[in-house]
Structure formats: C-alpha cells, structure tokens
TIROVEX-153957 format. One record per atom (N, C-alpha, C, O): residue number from 0; x, y negated, z negated; atom name. Coordinates in nm, 3 decimals. Each point is the difference from the previous one (the first is absolute). Layout:
residues N
+-----+---------+---------+---------+------+
: pos :      xx :      yy :      zz : site :
+-----+---------+---------+---------+------+
: NUM :       X :       Y :       Z :   CA :
...
+-----+---------+---------+---------+------+
END
This chain:
residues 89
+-----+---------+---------+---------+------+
: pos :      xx :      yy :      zz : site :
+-----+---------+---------+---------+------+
:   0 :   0.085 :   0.117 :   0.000 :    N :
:   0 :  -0.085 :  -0.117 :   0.000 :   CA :
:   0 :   0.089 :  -0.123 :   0.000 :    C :
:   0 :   0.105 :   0.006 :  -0.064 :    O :
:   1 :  -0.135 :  -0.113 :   0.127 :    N :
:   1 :   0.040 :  -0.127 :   0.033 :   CA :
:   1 :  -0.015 :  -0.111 :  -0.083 :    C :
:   1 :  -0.102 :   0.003 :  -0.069 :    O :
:   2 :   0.148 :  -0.066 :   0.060 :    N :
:   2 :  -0.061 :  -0.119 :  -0.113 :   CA :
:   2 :   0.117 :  -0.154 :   0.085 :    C :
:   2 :   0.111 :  -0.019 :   0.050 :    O :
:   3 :  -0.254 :  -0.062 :  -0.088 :    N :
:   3 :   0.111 :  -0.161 :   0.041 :   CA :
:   3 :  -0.070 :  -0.037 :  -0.129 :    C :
:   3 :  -0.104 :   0.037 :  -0.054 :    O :
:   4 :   0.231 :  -0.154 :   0.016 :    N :
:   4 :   0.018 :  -0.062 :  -0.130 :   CA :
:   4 :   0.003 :  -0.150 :   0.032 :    C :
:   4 :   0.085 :  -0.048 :   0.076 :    O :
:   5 :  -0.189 :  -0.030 :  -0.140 :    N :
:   5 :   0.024 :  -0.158 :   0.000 :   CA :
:   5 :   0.014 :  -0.038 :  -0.103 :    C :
:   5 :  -0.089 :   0.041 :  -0.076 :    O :
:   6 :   0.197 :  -0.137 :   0.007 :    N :
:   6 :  -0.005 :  -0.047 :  -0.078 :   CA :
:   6 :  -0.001 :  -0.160 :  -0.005 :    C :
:   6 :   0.045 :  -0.080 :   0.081 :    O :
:   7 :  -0.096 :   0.064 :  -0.177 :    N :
:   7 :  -0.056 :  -0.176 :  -0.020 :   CA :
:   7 :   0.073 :  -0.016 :  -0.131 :    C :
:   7 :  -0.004 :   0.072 :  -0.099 :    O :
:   8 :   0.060 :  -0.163 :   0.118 :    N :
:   8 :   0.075 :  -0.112 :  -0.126 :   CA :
:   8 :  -0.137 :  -0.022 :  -0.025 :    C :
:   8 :  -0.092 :  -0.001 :   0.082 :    O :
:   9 :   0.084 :  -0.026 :  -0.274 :    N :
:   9 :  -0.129 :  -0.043 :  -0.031 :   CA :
:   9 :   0.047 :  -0.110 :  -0.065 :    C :
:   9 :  -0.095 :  -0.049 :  -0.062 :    O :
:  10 :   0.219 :  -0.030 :   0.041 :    N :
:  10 :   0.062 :  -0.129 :  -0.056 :   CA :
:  10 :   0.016 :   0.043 :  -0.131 :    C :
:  10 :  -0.060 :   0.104 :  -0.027 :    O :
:  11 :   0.126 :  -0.155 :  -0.062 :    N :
:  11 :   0.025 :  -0.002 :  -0.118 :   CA :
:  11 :   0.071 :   0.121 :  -0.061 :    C :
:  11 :   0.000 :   0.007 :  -0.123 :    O :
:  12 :   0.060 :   0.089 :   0.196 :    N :
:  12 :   0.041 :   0.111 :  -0.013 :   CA :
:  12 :  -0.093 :   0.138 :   0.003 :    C :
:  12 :   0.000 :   0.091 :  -0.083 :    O :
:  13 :  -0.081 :  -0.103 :   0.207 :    N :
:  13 :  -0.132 :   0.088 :  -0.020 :   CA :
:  13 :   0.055 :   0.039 :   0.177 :    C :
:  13 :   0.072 :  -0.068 :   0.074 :    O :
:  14 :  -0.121 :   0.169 :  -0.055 :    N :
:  14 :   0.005 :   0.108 :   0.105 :   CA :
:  14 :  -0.110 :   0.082 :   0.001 :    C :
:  14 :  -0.026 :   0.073 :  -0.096 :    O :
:  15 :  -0.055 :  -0.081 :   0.218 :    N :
:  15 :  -0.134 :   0.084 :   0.071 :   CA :
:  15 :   0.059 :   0.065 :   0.088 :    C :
:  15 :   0.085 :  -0.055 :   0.070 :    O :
:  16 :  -0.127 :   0.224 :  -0.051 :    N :
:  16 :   0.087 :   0.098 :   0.102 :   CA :
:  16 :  -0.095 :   0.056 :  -0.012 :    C :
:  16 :  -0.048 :   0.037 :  -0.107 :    O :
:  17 :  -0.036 :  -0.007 :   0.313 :    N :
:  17 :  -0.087 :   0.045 :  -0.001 :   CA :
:  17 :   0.057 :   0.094 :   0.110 :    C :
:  17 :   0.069 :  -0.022 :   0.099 :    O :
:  18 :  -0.128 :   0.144 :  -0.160 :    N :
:  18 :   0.045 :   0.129 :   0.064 :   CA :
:  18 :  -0.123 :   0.077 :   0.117 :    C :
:  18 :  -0.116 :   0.021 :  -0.036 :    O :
:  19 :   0.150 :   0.002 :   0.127 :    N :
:  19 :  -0.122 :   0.007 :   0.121 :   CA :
:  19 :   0.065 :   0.181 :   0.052 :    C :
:  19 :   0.108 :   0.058 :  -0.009 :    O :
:  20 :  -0.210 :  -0.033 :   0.048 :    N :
:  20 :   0.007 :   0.143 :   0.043 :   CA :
:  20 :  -0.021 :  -0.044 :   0.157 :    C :
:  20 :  -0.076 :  -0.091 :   0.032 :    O :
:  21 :   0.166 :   0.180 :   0.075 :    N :
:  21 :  -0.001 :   0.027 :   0.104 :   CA :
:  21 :  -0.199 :   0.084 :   0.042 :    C :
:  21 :  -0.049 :   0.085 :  -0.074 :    O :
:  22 :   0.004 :  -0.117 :   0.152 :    N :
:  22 :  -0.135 :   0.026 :   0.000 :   CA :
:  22 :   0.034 :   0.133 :   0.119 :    C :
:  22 :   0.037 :  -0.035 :   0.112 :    O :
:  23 :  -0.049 :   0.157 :  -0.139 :    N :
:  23 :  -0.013 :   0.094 :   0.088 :   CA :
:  23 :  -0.138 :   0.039 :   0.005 :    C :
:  23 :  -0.017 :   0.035 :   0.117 :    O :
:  24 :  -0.062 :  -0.026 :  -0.163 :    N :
:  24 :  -0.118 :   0.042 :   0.012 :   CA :
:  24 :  -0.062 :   0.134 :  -0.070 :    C :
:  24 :  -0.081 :   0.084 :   0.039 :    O :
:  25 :   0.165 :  -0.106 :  -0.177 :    N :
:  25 :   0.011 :   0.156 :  -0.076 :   CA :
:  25 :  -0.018 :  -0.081 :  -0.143 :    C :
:  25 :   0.010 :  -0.123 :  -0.003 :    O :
:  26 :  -0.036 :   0.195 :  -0.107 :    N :
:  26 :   0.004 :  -0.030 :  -0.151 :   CA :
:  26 :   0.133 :  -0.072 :  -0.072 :    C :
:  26 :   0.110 :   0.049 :  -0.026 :    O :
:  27 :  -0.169 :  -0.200 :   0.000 :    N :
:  27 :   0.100 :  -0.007 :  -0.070 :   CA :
:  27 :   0.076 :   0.069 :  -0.160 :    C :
:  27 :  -0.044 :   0.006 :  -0.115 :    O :
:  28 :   0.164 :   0.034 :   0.172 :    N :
:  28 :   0.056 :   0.103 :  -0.108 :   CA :
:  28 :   0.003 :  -0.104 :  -0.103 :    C :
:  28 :   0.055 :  -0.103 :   0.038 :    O :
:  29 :  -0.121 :   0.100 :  -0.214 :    N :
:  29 :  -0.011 :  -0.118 :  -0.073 :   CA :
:  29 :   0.148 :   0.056 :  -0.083 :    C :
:  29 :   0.055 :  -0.079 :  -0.077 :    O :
:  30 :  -0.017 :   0.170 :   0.091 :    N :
:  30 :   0.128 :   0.045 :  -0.063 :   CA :
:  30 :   0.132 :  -0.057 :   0.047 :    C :
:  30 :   0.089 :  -0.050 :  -0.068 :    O :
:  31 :  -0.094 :   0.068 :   0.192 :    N :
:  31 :   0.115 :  -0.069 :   0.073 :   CA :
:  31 :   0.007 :  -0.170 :   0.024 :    C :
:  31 :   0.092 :  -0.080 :   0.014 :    O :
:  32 :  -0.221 :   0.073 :  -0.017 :    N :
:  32 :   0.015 :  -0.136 :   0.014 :   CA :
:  32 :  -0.008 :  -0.063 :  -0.137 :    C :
:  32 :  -0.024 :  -0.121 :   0.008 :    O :
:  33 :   0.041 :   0.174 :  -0.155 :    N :
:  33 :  -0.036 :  -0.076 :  -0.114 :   CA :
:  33 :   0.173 :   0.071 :  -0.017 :    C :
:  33 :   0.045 :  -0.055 :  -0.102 :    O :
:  34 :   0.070 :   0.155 :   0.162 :    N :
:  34 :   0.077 :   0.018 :  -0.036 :   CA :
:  34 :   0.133 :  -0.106 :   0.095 :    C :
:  34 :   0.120 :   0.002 :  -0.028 :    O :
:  35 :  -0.176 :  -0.073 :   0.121 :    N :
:  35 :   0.053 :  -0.127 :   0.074 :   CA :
:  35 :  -0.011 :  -0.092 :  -0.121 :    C :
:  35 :   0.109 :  -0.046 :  -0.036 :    O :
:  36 :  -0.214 :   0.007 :  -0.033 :    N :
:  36 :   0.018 :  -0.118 :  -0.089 :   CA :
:  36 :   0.083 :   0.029 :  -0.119 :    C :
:  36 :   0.083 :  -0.075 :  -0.050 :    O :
:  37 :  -0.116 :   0.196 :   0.008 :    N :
:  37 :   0.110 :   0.054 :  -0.116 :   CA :
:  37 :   0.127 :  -0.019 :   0.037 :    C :
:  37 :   0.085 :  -0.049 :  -0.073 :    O :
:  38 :  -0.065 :   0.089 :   0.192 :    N :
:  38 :   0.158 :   0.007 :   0.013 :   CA :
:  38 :   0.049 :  -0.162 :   0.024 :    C :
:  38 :   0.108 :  -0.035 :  -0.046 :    O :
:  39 :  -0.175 :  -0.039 :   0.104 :    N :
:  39 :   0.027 :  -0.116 :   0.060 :   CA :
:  39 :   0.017 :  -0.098 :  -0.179 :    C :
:  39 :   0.078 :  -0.090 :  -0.030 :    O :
:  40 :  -0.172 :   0.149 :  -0.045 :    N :
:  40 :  -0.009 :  -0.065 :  -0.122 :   CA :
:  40 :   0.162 :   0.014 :  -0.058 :    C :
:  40 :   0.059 :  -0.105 :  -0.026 :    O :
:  41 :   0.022 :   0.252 :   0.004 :    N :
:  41 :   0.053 :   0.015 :  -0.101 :   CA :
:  41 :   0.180 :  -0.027 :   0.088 :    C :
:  41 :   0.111 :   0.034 :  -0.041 :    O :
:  42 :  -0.149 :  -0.101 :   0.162 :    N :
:  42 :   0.099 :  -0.037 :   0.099 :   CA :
:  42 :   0.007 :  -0.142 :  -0.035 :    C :
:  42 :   0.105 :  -0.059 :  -0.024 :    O :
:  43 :  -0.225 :   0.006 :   0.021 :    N :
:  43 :   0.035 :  -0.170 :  -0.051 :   CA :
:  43 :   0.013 :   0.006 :  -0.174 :    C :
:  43 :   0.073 :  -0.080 :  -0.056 :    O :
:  44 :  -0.146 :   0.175 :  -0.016 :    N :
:  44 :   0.064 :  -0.044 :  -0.143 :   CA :
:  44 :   0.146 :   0.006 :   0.000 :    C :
:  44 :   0.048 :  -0.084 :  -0.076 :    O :
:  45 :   0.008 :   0.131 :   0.115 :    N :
:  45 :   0.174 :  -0.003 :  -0.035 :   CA :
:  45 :   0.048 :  -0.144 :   0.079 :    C :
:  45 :   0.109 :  -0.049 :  -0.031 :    O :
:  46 :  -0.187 :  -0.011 :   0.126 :    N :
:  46 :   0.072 :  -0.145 :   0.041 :   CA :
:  46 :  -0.131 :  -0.099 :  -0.084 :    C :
:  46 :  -0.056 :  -0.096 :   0.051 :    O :
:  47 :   0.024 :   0.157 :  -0.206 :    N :
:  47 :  -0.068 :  -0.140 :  -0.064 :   CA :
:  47 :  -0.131 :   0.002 :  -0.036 :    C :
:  47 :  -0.052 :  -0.020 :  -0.110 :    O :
:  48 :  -0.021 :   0.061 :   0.269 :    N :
:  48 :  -0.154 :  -0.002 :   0.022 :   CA :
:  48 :  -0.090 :   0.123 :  -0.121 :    C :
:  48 :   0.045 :   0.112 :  -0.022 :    O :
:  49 :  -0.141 :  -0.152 :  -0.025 :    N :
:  49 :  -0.093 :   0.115 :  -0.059 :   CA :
:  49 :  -0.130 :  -0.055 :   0.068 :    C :
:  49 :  -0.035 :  -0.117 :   0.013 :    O :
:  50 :  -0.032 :   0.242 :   0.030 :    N :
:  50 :  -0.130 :   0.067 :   0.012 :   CA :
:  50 :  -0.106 :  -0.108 :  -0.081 :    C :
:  50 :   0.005 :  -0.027 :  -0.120 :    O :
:  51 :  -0.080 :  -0.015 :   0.197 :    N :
:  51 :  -0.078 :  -0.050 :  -0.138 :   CA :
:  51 :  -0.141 :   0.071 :   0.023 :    C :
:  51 :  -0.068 :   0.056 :  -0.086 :    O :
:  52 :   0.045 :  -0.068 :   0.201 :    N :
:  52 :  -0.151 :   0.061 :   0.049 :   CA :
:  52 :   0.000 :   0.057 :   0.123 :    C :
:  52 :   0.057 :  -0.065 :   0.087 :    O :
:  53 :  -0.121 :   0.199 :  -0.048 :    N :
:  53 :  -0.055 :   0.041 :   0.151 :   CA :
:  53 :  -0.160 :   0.008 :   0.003 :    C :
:  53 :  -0.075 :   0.008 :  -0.097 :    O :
:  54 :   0.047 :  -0.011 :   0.212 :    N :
:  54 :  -0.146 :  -0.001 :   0.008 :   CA :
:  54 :   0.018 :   0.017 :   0.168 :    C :
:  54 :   0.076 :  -0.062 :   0.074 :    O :
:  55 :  -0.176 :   0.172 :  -0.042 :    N :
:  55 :  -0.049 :   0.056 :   0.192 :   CA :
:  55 :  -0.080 :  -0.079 :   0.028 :    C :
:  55 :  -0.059 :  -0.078 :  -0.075 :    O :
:  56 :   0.048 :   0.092 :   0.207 :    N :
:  56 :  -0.059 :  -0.113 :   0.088 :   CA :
:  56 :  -0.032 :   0.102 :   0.131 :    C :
:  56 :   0.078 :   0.019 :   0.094 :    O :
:  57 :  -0.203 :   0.040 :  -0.107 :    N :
:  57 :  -0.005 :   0.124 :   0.145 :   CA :
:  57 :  -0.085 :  -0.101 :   0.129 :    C :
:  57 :  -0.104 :  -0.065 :   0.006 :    O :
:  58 :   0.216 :   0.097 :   0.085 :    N :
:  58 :   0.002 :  -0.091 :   0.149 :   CA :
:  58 :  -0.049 :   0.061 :   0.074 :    C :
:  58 :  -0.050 :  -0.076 :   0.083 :    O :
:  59 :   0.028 :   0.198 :  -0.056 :    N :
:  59 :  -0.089 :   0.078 :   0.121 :   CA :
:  59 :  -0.047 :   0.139 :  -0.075 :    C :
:  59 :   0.073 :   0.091 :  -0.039 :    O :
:  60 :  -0.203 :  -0.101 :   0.032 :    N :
:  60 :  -0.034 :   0.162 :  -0.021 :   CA :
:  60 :  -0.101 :   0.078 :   0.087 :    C :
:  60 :  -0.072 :  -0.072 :   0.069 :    O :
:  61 :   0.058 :   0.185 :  -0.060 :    N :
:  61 :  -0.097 :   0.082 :   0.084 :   CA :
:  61 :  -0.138 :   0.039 :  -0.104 :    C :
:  61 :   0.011 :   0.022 :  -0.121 :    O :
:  62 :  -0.123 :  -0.021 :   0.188 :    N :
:  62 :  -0.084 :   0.052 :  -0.077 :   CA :
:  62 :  -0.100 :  -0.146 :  -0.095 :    C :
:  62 :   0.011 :  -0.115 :   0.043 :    O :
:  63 :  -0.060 :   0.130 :  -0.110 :    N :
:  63 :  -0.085 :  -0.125 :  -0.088 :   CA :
:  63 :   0.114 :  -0.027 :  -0.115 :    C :
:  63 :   0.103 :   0.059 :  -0.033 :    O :
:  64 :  -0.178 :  -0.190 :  -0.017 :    N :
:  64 :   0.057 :  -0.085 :  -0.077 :   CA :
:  64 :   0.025 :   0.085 :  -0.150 :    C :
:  64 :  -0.084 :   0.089 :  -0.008 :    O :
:  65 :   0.139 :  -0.090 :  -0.065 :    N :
:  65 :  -0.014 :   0.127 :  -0.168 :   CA :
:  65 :   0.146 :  -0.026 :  -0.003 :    C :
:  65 :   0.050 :  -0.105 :   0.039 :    O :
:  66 :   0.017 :   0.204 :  -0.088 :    N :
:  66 :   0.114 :   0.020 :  -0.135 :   CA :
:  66 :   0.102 :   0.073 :   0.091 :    C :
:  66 :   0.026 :   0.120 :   0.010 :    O :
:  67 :   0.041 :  -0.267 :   0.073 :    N :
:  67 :   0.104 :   0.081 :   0.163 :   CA :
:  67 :   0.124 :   0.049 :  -0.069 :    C :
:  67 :   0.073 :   0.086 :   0.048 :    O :
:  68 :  -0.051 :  -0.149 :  -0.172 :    N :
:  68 :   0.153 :   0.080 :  -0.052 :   CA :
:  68 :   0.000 :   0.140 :  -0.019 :    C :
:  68 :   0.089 :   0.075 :   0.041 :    O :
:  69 :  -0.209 :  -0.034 :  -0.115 :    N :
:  69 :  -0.023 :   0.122 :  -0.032 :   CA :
:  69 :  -0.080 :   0.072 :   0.124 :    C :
:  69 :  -0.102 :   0.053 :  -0.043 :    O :
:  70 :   0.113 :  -0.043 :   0.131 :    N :
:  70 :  -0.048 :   0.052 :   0.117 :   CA :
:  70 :  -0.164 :   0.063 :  -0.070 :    C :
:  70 :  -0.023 :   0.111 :   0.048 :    O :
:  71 :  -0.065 :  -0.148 :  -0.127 :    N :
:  71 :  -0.160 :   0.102 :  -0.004 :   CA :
:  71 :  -0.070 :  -0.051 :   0.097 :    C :
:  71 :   0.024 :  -0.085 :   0.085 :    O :
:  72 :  -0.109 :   0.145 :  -0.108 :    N :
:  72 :  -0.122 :  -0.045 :   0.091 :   CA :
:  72 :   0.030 :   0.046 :   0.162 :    C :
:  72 :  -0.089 :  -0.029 :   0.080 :    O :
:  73 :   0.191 :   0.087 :  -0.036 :    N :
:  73 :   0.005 :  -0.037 :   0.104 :   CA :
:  73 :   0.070 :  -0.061 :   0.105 :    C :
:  73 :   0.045 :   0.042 :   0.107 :    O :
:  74 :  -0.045 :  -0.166 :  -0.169 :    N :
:  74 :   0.096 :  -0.091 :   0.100 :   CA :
:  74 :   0.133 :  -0.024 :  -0.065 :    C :
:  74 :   0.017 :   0.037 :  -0.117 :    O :
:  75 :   0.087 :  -0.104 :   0.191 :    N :
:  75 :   0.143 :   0.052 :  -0.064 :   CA :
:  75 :   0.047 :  -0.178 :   0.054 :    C :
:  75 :  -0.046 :  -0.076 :   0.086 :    O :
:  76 :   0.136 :   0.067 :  -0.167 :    N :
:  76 :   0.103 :  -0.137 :   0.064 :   CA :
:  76 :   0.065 :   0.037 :   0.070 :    C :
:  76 :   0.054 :   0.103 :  -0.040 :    O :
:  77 :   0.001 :  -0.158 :   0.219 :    N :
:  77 :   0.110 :   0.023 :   0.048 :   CA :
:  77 :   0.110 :  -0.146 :   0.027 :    C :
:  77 :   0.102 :  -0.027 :   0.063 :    O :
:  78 :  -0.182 :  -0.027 :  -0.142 :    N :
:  78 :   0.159 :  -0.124 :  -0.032 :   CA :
:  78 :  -0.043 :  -0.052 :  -0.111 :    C :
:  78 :  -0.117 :  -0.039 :  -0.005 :    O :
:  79 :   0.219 :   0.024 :  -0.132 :    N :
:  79 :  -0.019 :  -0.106 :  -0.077 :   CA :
:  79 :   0.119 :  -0.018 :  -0.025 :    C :
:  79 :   0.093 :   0.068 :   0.043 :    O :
:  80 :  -0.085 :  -0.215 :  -0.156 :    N :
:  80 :   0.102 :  -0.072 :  -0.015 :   CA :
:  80 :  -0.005 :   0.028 :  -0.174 :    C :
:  80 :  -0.101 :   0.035 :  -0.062 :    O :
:  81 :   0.233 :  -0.061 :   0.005 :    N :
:  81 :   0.038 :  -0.046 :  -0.150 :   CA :
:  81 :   0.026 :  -0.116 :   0.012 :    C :
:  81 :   0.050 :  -0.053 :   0.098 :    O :
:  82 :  -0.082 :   0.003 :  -0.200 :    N :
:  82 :   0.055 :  -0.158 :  -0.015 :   CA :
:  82 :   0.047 :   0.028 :  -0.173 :    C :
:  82 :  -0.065 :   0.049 :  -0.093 :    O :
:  83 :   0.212 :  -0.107 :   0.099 :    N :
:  83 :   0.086 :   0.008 :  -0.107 :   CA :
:  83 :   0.033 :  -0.120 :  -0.012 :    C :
:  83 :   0.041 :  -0.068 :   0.094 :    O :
:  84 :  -0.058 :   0.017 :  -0.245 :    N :
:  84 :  -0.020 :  -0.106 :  -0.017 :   CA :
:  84 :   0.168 :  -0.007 :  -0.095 :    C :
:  84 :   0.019 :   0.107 :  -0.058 :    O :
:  85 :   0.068 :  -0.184 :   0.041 :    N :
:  85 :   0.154 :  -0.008 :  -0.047 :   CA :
:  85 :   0.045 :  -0.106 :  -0.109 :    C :
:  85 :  -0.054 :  -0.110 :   0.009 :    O :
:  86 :   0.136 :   0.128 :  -0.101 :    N :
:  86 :   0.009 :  -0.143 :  -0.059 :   CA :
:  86 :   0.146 :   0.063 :   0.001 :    C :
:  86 :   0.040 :   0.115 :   0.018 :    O :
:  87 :   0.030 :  -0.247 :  -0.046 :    N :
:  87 :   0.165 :  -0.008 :  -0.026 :   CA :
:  87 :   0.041 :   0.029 :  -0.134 :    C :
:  87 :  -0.044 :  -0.090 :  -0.072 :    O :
:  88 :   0.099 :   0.162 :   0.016 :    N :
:  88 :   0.028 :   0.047 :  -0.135 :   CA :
:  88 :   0.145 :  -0.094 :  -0.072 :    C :
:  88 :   0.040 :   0.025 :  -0.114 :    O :
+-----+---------+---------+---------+------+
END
C-alpha cells in the first residue's frame, strides 16, 4: 500500500501530517495505514516532535454511508487519510 504525506507547519512549533492512502479500489488496510503514522510518529520523536493527536478522515468509500473504518454493514473505505496533529517538545 501507498501512502503520500503532507505536512503543514501549524506556526508556533505545531506540525499537521496528513497521511493519504493510494486509492486502488480495495479495503483500506486500517492496520497498515495506522502503522504509517506510528512509525512516522516515533521517527519525529527522536528529532523533538511528540504526537499529540490522530483522528481519520475517509475520502472515498463503496457501498452507503455507516462505520467505513471498520468495514460493517457492507460497505468498506477505499481511501482515507490520518491527520496527525505535532507539537515541538
């Protein structure tokens, strides 16, 4: 799985890094893509940065509107994003 990374200076020593899944047209794996922010997390704590908050953001799904992280009901996410929110330590 694919992932592009944007990050936004949030001023004051704050960092937003939003993590996007390559859209193939299959389930987003919530493992792999919550193990991109982990790793990306414990890569910037050693240059300073800590974790302060994540929270998903699902960008394309198949099927009706319900609970796309957890694939029920039915319909499944095939792109979402993390948004990791950073402060300077």
């Amino acid at each position: 799985m694919k992932f592009s990374r944007l990050e936004l200076p949030a001023g004051d020593g704050q960092l937003v890094v939003i993590f996007v899944n390559e859209d193939t047209g299959g389930a987003v794996d919530v493992g792999i893509l919550g193990n991109e922010a982990a790793a990306d997390a414990a890569e910037r704590r050693a240059q300073g940065w800590r974790l302060m908050s994540l929270a998903s953001m699902p960008l394309r799904q198949l099927g009706t509107a319900g609970n796309v992280l957890f694939q029920s009901g039915g319909q499944y996410a095939t792109q979402a994003g993390l948004i990791a929110a950073y402060r300077q330590v």
